[in-house]
C-alpha positions as CSV (number, residue, x, y, z in Angstrom):
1,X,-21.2,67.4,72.4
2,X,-18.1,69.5,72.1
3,X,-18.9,72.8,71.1
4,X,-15.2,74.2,70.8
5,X,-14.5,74.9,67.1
6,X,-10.8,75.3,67.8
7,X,-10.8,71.4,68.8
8,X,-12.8,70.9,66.2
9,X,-10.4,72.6,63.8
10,X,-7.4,70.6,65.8
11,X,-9.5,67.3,64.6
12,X,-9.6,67.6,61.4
13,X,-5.8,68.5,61.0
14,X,-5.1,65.0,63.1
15,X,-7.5,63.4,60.3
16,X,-5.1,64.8,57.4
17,X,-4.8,62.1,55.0
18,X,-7.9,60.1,56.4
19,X,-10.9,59.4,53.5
20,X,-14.7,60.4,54.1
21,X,-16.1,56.9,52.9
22,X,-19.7,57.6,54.1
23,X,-22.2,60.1,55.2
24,X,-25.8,60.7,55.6
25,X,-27.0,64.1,56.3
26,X,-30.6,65.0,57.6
27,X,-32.3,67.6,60.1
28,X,-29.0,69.8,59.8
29,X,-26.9,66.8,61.1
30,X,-24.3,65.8,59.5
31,X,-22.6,61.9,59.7
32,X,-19.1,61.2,58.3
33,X,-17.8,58.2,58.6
34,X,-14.1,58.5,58.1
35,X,-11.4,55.7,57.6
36,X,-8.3,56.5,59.5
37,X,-5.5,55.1,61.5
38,X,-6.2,56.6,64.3
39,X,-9.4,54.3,64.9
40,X,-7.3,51.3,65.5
41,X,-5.5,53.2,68.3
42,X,-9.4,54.1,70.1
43,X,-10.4,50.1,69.7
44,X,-8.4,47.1,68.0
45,X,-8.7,46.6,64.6
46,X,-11.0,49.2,63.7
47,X,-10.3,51.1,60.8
48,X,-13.1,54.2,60.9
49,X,-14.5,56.3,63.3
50,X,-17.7,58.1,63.1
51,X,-17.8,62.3,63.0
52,X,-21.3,63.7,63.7
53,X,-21.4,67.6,63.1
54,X,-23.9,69.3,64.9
55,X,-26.1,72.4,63.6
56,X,-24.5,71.5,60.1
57,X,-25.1,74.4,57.3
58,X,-23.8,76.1,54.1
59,X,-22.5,72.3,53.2
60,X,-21.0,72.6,49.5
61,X,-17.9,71.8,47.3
62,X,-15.9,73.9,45.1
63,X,-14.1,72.0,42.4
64,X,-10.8,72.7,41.2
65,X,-11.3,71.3,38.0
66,X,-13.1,74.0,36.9
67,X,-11.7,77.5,35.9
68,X,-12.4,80.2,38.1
69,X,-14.8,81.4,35.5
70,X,-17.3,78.6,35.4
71,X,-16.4,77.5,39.1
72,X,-19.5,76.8,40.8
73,X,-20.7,75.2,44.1
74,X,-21.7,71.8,43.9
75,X,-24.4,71.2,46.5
76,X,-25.8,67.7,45.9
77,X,-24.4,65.9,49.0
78,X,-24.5,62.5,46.8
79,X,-22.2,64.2,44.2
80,X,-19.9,65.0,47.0
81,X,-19.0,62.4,48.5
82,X,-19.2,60.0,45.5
83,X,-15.7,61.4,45.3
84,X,-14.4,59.5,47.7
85,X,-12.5,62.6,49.8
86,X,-9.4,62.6,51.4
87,X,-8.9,65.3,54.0
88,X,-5.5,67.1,52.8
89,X,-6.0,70.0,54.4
90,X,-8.6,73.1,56.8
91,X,-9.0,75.8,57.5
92,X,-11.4,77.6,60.3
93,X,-12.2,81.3,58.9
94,X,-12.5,84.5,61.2
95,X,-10.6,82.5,64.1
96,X,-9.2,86.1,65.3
97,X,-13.1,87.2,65.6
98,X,-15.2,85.0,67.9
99,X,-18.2,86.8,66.6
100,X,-17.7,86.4,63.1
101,X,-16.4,83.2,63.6
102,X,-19.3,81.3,64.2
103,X,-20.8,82.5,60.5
104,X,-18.1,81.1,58.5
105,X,-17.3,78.3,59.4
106,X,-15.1,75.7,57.8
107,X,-12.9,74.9,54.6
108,X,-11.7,71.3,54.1
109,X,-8.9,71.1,51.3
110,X,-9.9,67.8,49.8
111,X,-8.7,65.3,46.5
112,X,-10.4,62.7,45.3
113,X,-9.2,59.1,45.8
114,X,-10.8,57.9,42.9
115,X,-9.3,61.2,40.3
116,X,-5.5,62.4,40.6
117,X,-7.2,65.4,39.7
118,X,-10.1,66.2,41.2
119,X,-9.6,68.3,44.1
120,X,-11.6,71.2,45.9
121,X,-12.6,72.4,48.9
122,X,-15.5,70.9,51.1
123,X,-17.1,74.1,52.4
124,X,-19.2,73.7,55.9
125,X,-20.7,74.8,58.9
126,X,-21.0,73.5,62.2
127,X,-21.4,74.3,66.2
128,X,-20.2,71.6,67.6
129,X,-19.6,67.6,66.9
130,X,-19.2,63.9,69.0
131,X,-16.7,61.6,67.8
132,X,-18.0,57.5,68.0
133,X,-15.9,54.3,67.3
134,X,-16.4,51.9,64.6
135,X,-18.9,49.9,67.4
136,X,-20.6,53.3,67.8
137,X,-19.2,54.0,71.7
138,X,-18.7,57.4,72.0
139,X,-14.9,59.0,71.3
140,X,-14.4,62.1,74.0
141,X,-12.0,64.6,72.2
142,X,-8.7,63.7,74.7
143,X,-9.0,59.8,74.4
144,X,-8.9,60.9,69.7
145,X,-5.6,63.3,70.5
146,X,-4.2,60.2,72.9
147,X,-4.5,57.9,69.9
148,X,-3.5,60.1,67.1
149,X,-0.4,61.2,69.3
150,X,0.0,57.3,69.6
151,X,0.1,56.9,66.6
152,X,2.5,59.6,64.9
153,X,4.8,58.2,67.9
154,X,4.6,54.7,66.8
């Protein structure tokens, strides 16, 4: 498991563009299954890989459909991802302050691929994650930044 939450920040900007089409959550574990280019580069003609977040908390969206005044967080997991969310965009809060940093956590810009307007932000928590293929054989974090490199190259 990589615990590095810089890498995992770096991850998520090479899965920009990629959609969440699956997920299960339990014991504070969080499974994404994401399709993305980038999968066929880690094994031929696979189209997803599989993002397993570690120590996963404080897991909720904030929809920008709503005004600021009724804007609330949406915590049902199923009404989360029903959404169908493309990854547009994250950020990693209190990078500058190691201490802090672990508490906040992440902010995933997301729209919906099913809405041209729904869009929010996937808030979440996590200490560390494994990447796996679309065969489930485990992704190490340089063989996911050869492909993606690979792939903006091609």
């Amino acid at each position: 498991m990589n615990t590095d939450l810089n890498v995992l920040e770096d991850l998520f900007i090479r899965l920009q563009n990629s959609q969440i089409i699956d997920y299960s959550y339990r014991n504070n574990i969080l499974r994404l299954q994401i399709l993305t280019n980038i999968a066929a580069f880690l094994l031929p003609s696979s189209q997803h890989i599989n993002l397993v977040l570690q120590d996963c908390h404080y897991l909720y969206f904030l929809s920008y459909t709503q005004t600021q005044e009724t804007r609330s967080p949406i915590d049902n997991l199923e009404e989360i991802f029903r959404k169908g969310l493309i990854i547009r965009g994250i950020e990693l809060r209190n990078r500058e302050n190691s201490a802090l940093q672990a508490k906040e956590g992440f902010i995933l810009y997301c729209n919906s691929i099913l809405s041209t307007v729904e869009a929010g932000e996937l808030h979440l928590k996590a200490s560390g994650f494994q990447m796996y293929d679309q065969e489930f054989g485990r992704v190490s974090y340089p063989d996911f930044s050869k492909a993606s490199d690979l792939l903006k190259s091609s």
